[in-house]
Backbone as ProteinMPNN parsed JSONL, in Angstrom:
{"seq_chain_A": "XXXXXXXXXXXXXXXXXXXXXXXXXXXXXXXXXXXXXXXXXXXXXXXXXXXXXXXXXXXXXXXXXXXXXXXXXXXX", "coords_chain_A": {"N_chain_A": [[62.786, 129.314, 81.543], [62.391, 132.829, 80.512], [64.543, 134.855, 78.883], [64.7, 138.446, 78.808], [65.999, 140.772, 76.581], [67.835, 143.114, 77.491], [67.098, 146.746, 76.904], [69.303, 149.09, 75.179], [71.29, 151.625, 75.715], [71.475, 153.754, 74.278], [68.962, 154.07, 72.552], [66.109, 155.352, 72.856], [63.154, 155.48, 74.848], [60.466, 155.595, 73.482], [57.404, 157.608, 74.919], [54.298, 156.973, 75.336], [52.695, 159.114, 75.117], [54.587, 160.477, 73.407], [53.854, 158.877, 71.212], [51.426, 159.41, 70.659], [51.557, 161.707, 69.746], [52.941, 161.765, 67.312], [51.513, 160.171, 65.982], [49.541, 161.853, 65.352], [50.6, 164.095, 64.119], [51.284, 162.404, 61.687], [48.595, 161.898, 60.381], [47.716, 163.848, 60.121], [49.59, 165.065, 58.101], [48.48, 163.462, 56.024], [46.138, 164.279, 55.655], [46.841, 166.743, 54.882], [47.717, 166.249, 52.258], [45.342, 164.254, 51.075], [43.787, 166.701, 50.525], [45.435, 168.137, 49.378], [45.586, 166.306, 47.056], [42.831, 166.88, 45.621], [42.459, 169.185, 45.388], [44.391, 169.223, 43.2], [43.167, 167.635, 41.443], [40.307, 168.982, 40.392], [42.249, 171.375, 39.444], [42.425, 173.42, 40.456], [44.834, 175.648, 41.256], [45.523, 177.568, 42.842], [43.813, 176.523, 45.841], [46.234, 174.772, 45.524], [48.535, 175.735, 46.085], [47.734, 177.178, 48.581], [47.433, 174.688, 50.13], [49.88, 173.263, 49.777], [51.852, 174.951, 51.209], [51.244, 174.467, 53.63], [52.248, 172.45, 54.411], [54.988, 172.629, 54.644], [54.73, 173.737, 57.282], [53.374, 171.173, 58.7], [55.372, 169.164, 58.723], [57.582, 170.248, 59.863], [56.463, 170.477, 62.027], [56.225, 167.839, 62.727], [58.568, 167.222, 62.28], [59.696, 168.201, 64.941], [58.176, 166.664, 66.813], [59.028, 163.979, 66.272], [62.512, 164.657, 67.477], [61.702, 164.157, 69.872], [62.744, 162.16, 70.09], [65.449, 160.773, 69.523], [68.26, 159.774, 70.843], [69.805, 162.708, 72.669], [72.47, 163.296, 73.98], [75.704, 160.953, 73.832], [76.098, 157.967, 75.428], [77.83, 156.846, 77.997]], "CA_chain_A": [[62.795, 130.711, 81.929], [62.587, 133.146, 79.164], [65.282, 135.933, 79.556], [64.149, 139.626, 77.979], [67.057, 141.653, 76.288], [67.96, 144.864, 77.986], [67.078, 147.94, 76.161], [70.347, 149.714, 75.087], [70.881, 153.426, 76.509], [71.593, 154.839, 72.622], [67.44, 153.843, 71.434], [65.351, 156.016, 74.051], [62.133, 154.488, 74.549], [59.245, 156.319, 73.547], [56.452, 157.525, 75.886], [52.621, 156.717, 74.922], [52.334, 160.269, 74.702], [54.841, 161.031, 72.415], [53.67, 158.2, 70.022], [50.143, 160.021, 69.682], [51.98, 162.925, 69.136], [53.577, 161.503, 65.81], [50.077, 159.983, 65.38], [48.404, 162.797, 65.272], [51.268, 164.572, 62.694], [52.024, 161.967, 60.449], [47.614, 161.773, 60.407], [47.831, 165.834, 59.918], [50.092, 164.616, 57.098], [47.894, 162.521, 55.236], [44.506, 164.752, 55.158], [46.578, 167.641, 53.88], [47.635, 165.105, 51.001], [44.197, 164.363, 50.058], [43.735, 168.061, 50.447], [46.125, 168.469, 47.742], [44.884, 166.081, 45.638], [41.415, 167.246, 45.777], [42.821, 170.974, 44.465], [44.787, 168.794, 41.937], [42.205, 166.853, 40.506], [40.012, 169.975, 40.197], [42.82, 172.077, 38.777], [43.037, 174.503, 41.344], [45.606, 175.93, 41.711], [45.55, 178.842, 43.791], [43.997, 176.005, 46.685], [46.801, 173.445, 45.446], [49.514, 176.374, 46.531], [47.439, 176.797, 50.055], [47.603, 173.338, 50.496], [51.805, 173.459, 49.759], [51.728, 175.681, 52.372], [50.442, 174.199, 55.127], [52.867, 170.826, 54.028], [55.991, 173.147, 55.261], [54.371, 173.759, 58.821], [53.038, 170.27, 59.404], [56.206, 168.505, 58.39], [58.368, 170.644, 60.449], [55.932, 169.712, 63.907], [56.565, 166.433, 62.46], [60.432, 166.998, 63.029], [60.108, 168.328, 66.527], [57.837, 165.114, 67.203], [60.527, 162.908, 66.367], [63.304, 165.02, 68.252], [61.975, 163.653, 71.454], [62.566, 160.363, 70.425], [66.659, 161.059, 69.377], [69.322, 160.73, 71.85], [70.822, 164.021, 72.793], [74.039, 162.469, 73.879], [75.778, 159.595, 73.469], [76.29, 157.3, 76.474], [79.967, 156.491, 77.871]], "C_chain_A": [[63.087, 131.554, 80.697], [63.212, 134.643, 79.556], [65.061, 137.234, 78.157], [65.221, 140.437, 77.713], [66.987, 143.347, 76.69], [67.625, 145.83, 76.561], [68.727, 149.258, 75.975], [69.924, 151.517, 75.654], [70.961, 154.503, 75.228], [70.117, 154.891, 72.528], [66.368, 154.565, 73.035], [63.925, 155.405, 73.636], [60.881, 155.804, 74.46], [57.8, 156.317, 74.045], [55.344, 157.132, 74.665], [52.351, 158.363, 74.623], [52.881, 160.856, 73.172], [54.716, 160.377, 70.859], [52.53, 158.434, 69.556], [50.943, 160.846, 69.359], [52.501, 163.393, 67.061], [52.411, 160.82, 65.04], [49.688, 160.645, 64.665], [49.214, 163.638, 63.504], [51.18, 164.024, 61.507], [49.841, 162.116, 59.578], [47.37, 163.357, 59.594], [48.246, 165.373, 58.359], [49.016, 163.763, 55.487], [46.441, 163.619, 54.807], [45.363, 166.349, 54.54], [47.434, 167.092, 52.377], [46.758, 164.774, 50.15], [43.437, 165.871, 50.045], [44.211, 168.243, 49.108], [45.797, 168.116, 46.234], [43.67, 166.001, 44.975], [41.608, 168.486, 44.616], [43.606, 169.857, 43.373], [44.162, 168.541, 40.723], [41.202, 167.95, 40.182], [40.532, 171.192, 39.28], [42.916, 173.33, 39.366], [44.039, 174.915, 41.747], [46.213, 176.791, 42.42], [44.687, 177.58, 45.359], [45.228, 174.573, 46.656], [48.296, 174.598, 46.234], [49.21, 176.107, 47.946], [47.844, 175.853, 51.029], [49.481, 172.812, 50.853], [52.359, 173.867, 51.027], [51.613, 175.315, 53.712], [51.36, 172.66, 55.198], [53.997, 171.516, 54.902], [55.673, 172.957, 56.503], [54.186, 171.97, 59.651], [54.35, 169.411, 58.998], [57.863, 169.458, 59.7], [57.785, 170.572, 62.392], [55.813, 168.318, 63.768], [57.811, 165.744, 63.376], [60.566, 167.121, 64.804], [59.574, 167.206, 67.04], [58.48, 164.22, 67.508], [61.809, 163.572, 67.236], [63.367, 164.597, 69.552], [62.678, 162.403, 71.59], [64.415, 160.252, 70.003], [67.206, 161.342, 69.97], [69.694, 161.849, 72.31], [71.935, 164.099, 73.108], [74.152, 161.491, 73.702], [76.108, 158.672, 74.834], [77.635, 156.866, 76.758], [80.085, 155.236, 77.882]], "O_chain_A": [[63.908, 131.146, 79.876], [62.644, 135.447, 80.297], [65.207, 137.035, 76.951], [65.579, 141.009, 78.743], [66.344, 144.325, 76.307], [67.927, 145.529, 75.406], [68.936, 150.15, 76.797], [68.922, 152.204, 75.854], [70.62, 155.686, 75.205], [69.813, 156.075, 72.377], [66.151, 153.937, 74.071], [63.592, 154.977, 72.531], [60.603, 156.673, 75.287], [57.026, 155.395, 73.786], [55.538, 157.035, 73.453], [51.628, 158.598, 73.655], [52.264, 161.368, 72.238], [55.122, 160.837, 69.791], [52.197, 158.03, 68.442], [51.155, 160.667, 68.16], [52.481, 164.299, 66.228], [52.287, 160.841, 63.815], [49.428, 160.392, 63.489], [48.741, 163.73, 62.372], [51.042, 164.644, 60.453], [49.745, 162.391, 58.382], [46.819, 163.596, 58.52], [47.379, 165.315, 57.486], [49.157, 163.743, 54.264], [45.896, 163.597, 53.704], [44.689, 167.096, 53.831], [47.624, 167.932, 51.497], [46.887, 164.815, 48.927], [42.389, 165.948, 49.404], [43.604, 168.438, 48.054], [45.719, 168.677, 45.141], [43.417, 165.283, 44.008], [41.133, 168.656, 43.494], [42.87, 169.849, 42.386], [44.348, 168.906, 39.563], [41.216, 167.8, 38.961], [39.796, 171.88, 38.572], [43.47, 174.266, 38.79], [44.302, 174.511, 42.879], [47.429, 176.755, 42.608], [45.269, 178.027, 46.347], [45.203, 173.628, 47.444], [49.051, 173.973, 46.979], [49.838, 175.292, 48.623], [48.333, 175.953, 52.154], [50.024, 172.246, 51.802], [53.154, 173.246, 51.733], [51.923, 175.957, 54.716], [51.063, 171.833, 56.06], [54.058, 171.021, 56.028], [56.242, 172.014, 57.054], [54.656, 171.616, 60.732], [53.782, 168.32, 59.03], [58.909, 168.923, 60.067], [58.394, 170.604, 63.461], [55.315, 167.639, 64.666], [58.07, 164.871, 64.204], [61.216, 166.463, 65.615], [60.326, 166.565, 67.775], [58.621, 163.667, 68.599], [62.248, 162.64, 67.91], [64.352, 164.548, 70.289], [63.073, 161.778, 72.574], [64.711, 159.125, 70.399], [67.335, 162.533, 70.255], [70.85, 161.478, 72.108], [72.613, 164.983, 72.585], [73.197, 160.771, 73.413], [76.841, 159.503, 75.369], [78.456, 156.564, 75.892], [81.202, 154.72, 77.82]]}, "name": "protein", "num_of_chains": 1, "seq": "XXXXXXXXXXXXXXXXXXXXXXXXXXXXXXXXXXXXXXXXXXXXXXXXXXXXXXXXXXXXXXXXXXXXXXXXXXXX"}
């Protein structure tokens, strides 16, 4: 008989939804990366700022992504 270890109540289990969700960001993440280094390699730098730009926003719907997945209390 093969016995399956409970899931502790601290590690919240993350839905299917909210694991595209971090998909989709960390994915967001990556194309404005080769974004950047597109304007890099070019020497642009008026689209290498743009690009900077748009790193703040998608890194901060990154964070709320992950927030679902972080306790909010602690269990007694």
């Amino acid at each position: 008989m093969r016995v399956v270890p409970a899931i502790s109540q601290a590690a919240p289990v993350p839905s299917l939804l909210g694991l595209a969700r971090i998909g989709f960001e960390t994915w967001r993440l990556r194309r404005i990366a080769a974004g950047l280094a597109r304007a890099n390699a070019r020497g642009d730098a008026n689209a290498a700022r743009r690009w900077l730009a748009r790193v703040e926003g998608a890194l901060a719907d990154l964070d709320r992504a992950q927030d679902r997945f972080r306790p909010r209390r602690r269990p007694r």
